[in-house]
PLY file of the C-alpha trace (Angstrom):
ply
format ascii 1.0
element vertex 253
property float x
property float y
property float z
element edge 252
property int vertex1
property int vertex2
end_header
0.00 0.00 0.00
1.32 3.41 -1.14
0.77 6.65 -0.21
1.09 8.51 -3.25
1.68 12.32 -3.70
0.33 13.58 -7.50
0.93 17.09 -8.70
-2.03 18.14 -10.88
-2.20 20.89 -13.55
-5.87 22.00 -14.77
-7.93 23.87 -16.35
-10.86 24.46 -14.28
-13.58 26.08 -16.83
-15.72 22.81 -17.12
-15.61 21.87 -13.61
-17.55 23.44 -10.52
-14.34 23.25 -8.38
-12.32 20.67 -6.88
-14.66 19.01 -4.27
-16.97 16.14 -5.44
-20.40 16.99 -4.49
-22.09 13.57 -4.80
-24.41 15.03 -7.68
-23.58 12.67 -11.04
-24.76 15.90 -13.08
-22.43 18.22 -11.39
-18.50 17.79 -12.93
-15.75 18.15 -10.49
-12.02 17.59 -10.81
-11.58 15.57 -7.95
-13.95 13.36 -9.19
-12.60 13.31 -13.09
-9.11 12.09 -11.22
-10.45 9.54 -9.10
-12.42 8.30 -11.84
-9.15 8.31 -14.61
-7.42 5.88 -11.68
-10.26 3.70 -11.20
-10.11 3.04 -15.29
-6.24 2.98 -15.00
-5.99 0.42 -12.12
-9.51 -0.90 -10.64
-9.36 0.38 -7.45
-11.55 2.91 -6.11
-9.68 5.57 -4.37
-10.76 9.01 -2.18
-7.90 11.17 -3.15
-7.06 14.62 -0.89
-6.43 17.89 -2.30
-4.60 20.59 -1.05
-7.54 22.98 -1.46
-11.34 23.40 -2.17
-10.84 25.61 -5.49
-14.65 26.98 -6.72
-16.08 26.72 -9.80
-13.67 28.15 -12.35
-10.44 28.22 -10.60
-7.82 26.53 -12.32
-4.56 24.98 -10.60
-0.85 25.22 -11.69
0.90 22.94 -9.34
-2.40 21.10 -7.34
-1.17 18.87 -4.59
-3.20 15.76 -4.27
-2.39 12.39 -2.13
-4.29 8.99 -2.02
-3.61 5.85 -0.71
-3.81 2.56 -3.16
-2.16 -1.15 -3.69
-0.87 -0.59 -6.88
2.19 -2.26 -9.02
2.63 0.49 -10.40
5.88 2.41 -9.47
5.01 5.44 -7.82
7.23 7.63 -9.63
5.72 6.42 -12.81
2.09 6.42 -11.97
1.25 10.03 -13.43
2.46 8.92 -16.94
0.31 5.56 -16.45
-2.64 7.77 -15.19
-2.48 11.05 -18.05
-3.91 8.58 -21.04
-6.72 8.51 -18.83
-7.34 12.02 -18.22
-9.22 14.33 -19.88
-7.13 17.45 -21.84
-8.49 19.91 -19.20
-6.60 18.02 -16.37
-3.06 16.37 -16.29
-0.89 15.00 -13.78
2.69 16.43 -14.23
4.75 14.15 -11.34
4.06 11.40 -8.62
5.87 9.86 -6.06
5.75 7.91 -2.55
5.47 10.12 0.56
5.17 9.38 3.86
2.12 7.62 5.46
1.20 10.75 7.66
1.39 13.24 4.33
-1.60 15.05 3.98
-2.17 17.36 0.87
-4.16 19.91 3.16
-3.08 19.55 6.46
0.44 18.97 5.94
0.86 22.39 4.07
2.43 25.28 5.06
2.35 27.80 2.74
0.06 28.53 -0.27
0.82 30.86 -3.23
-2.29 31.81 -5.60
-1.59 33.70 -8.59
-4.71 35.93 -9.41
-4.44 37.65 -13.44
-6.02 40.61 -14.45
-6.47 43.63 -16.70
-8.06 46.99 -17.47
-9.81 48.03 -20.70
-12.86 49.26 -22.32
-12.87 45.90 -24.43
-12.98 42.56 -23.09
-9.54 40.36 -24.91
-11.01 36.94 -26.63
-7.60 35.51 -25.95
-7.93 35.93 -21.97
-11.87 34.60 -21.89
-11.98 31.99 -18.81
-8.26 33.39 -18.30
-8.37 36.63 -16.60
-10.97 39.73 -15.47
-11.13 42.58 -17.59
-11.32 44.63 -14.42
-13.00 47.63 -15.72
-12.34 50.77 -18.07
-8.97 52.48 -19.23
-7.12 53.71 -16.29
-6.99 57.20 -15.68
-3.69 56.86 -14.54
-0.35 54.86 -16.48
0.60 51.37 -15.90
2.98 52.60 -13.65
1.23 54.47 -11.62
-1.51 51.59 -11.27
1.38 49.35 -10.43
2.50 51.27 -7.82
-0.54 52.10 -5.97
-1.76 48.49 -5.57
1.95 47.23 -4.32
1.20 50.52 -1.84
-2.52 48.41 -0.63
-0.66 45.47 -0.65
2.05 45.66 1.85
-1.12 46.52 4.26
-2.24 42.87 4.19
1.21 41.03 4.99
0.99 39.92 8.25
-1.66 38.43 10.66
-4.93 39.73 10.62
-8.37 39.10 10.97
-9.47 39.14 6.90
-13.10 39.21 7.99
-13.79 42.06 5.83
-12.18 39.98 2.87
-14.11 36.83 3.03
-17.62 35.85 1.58
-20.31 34.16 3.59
-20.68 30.40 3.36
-17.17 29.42 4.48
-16.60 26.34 6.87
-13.32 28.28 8.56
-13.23 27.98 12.11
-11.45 31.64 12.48
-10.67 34.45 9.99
-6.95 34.97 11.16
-4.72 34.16 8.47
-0.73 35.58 7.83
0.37 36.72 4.77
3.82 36.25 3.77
4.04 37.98 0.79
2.04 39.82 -1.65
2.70 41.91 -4.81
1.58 43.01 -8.28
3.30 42.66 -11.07
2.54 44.23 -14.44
2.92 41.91 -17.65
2.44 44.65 -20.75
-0.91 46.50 -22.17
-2.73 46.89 -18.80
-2.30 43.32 -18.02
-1.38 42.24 -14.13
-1.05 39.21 -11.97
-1.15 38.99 -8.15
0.78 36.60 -6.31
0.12 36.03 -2.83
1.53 33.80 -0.41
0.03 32.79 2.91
-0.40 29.71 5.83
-4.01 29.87 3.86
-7.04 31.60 2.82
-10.59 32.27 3.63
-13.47 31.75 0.80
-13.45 34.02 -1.48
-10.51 35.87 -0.04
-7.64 36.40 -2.42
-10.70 37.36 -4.90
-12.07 39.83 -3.19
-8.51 41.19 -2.15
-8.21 41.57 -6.29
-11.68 43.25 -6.63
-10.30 45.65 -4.14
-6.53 46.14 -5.68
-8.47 46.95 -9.09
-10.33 49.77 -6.70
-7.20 51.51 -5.74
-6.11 51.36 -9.69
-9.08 52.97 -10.44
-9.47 55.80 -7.93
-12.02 54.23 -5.92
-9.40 53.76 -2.66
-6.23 54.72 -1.14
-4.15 52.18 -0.49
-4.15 53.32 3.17
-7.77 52.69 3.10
-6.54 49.03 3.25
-5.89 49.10 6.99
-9.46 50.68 7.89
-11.04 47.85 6.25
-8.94 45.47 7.87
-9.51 46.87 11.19
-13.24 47.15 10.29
-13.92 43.21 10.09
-16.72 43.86 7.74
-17.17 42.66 4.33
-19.41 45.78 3.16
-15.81 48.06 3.57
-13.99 46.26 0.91
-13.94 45.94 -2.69
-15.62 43.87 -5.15
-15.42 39.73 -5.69
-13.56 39.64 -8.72
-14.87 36.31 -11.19
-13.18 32.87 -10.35
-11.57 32.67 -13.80
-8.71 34.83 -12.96
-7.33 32.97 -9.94
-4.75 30.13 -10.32
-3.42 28.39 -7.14
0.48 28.57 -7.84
2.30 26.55 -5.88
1.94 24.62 -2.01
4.86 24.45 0.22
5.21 21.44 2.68
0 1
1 2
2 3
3 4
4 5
5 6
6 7
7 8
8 9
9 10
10 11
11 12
12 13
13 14
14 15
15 16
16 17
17 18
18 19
19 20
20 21
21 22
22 23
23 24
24 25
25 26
26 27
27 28
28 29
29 30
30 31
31 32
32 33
33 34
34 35
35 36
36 37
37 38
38 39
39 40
40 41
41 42
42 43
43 44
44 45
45 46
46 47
47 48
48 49
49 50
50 51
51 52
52 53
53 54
54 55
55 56
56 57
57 58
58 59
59 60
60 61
61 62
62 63
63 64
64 65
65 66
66 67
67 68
68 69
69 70
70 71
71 72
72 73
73 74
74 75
75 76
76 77
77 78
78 79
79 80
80 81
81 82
82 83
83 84
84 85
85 86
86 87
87 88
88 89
89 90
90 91
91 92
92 93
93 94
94 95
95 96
96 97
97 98
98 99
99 100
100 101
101 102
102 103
103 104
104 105
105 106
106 107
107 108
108 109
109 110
110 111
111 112
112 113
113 114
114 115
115 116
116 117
117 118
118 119
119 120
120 121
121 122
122 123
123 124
124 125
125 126
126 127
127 128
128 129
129 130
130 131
131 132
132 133
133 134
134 135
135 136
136 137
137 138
138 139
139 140
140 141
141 142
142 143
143 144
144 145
145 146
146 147
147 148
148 149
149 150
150 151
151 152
152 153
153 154
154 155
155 156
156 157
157 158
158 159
159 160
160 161
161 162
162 163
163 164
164 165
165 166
166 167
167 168
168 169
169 170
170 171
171 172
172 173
173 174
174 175
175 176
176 177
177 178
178 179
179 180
180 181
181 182
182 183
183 184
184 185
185 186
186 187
187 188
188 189
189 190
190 191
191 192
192 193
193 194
194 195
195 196
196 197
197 198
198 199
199 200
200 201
201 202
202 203
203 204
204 205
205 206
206 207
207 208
208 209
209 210
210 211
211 212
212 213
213 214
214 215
215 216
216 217
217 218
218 219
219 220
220 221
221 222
222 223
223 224
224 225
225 226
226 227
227 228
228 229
229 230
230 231
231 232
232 233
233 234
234 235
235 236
236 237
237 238
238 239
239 240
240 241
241 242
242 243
243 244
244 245
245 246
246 247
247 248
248 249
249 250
250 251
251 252
C-alpha cells in the first residue's frame, strides 16, 4: 500500500471546483481524477487535495495524495494515469510520501496567482483566463502598479481578513498571515497577483483583487486598506472579482 503524492495541472472552466459533491450531473475535478485511476488500475480511491478551489479556478501545481495497492511504481504512476485524463486536467509528477502526508493539512504555505487587466474591451484571448477589471485607467501602468503594491504591503501579516471573506465558508477563524504579496505588471494593462500565505478564507484572495483593481481605479487609497482590515466587515472592501482569474500557484510542505 502506497501513499502517493500527484501534482495536478488543470484547467478548471468545465468543472464546478475541486470538491466532489455527490451530484452525477455536477462535474468536479476531484472526481474526473479519481475516476481516470479507477479506469487505470480498478481500485476505487478518495484522493485529498490541497484545497477546495470553486467553480472556475484553475490549478498550476495542485497537490493531491491517495492511498492505493498498486504495481505500479510510484514515480511512474502520473504517466500511467495522463492517457486517462481528460485534456483539461493532467498529472505532471508522482511519487511515494510518507504515510502521515496530507495534501491539506500537511501544508504550510500557499501561493495563488490571481491575473487581471483593465480596458474598455474585453480580450477573446484571456476569456476563462483573466478579469477585464473595468475601463482604461486614468492613470499609467505605472502608476496603477504602484498604488496596488502601496494596498498590498497593508495585508502582509496576521490579521483578521473578515472584511475579505464571503459568507458560506466552513473556517473555524478568519486569522490568516500573509507572507508575501505583490503586483506585477505583464504589458498592455495586463497584471497578476501573487500572494503567499499559511491559507485563505473563501473568497478571499478574490475579493482582495476586486479591491486592488479599486485603488487602480481611484475608488481607494491604499491606506484605506488598513481601515477595512480593522473594520472586520465585508461591506468596507472591494468587489469579488470572477473565479476565472485565480490560479493556485504553488503549495509548500
Amino acid at each position: 500500500m502506497y501513499n502517493i503524492k500527484l501534482l495536478l495541472e488543470f484547467d478548471g472552466t468545465s468543472y464546478s471546483g475541486w470538491l466532489r459533491q455527490g451530484n452525477e450531473n455536477i462535474s468536479t475535478v476531484q472526481e474526473t481524477v479519481e475516476k481516470a485511476i479507477f479506469d487505470l488500475t480498478g481500485t476505487r480511491v478518495e484522493i485529498t487535495g490541497c484545497s477546495r478551489t470553486d467553480a472556475g479556478v484553475h490549478a498550476v501545481n495542485y497537490v493531491t495524495n491517495f492511498q492505493i495497492d498498486t504495481l505500479i511504481p510510484p514515480e511512474n504512476f502520473y504517466k500511467a494515469l495522463n492517457p486517462f485524463l481528460p485534456d483539461n486536467i493532467k498529472a505532471k509528477i508522482s511519487c511515494k510520501v510518507e504515510d502521515d502526508f496530507h495534501a491539506t493539512y500537511s501544508a504550510k504555505r500557499k501561493t495563488y496567482r490571481y491575473y487581471f487587466y483593465f480596458g474598455e474591451t474585453q480580450r477573446p484571448m484571456f476569456i476563462n483566463r483573466a478579469w477585464n477589471a473595468g475601463k482604461k485607467l486614468d492613470v499609467s501602468s505605472d502608476e496603477a502598479l504602484e498604488l496596488m503594491n502601496d494596498a498590498c504591503a497593508f495585508f502582509i501579516g496576521k490579521h483578521d481578513f473578515s472584511s475579505f471573506k464571503a459568507t458560506g465558508g466552513l473556517a473555524k477563524t478568519s486569522v490568516r498571515t500573509i507572507f508575501d504579496a505583490a503586483v506585477c505588471c505583464c504589458g498592455d494593462n495586463m497584471y497578476f497577483l501573487e500572494i503567499c500565505g499559511d491559507g485563505f478564507l473563501y473568497n478571499m484572495v478574490r475579493i482582495i483583487v476586486g479591491t486592488l483593481a479599486g485603488v487602480a481605479m481611484g475608488r481607494f487609497a491604499p491606506c484605506e486598506i488598513a481601515q477595512m482590515i480593522e473594520a472586520k466587515d465585508r461591506k468596507k472592501a472591494g468587489v469579488t472579482a470572477p473565479p476565472h482569474g485565480l490560479y493556485l500557484y504553488k503549495v509548500e510542505y
